[in-house]
C-alpha positions in Angstrom: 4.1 24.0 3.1 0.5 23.1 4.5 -1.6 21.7 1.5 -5.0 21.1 1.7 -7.2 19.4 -1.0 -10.6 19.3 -1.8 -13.7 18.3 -4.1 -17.0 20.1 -5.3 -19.1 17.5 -7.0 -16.2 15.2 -6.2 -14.7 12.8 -3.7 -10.8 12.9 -3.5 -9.6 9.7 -3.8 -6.1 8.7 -2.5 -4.7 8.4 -6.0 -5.8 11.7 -7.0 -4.4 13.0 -3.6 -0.9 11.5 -4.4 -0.9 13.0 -8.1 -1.8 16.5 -6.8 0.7 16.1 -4.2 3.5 15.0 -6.6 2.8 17.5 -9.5 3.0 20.3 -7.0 6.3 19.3 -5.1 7.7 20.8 -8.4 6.3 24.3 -6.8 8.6 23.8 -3.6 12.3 23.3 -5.5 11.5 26.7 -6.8 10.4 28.5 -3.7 10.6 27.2 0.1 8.6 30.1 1.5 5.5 29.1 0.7 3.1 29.5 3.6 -0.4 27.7 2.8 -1.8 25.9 -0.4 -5.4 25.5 -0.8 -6.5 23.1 -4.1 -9.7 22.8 -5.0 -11.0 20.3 -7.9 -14.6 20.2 -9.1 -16.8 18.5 -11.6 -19.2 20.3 -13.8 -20.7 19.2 -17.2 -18.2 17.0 -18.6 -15.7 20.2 -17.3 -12.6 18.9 -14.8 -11.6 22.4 -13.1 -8.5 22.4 -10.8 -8.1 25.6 -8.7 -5.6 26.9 -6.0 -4.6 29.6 -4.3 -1.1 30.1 -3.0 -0.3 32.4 0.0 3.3 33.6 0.1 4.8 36.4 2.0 3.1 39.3 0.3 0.9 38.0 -1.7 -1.9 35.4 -2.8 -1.0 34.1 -5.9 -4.3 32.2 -7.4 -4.5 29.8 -10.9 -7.5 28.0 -12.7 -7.0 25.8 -15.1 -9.8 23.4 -17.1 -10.1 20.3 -19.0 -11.9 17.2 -19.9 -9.9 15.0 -17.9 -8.8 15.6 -14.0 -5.8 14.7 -14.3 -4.7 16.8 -17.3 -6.4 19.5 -15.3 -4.0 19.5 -12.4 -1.1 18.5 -14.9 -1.9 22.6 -16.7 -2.7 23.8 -13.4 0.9 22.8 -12.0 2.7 24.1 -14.7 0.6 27.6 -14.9 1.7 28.1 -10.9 5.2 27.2 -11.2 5.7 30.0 -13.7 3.8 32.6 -11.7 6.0 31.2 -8.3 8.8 31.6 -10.4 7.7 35.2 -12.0 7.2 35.8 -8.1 10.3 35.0 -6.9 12.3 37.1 -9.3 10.4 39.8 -8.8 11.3 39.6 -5.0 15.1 39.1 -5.4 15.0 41.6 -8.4 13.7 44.2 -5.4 16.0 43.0 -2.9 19.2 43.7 -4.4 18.3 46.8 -5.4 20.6 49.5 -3.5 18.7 51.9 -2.0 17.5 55.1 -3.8 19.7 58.6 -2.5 18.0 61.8 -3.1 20.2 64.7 -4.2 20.4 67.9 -3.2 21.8 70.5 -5.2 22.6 73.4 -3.5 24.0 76.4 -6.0 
């Protein structure tokens, strides 16, 4: 999974780093096939805002998620994206079991 992390009105210190890196490691025991993670974590107004945008194989999968504290921020923001991976991922095996469709002819 490449992960990139960044700040708007904010500089991403190695402890917050390590926390966003640690909540979403949850994200890859549910799904391996994830192909690029961008987080983004901004400051406005007393408002902590923690923001990413997941690229799988089909789809973009993007979550907010706001607070007053950062770090409860990417806490909400970790667990909103593991259930939309997971809502993902059963969708796709849901598809890929399904035996193809045969269309009847009847002839009288």
């Amino acid at each position: 999974m490449n992960l990139s992390i960044s700040g708007r009105h904010l500089e991403i210190t190695p402890a917050i780093r390590e926390y966003a890196l640690n909540k979403l490691s949850r994200i890859s025991r549910h799904f391996d096939n994830v192909i690029d993670t961008q987080v983004m974590l901004s400051i406005e107004h007393l408002k902590h805002t923690a923001e990413i945008t997941m690229r799988v194989p089909g789809k973009d999968i993007h979550c907010a998620a706001s607070d007053e504290n950062l770090y409860s921020a990417i806490d909400l923001l970790s667990d909103k994206i593991d259930r939309q991976v997971i809502k993902y991922k059963t969708k796709a095996q849901d598809y890929s079991h399904e035996p193809p469709k045969r269309q009847e002819v009847v002839v009288e």
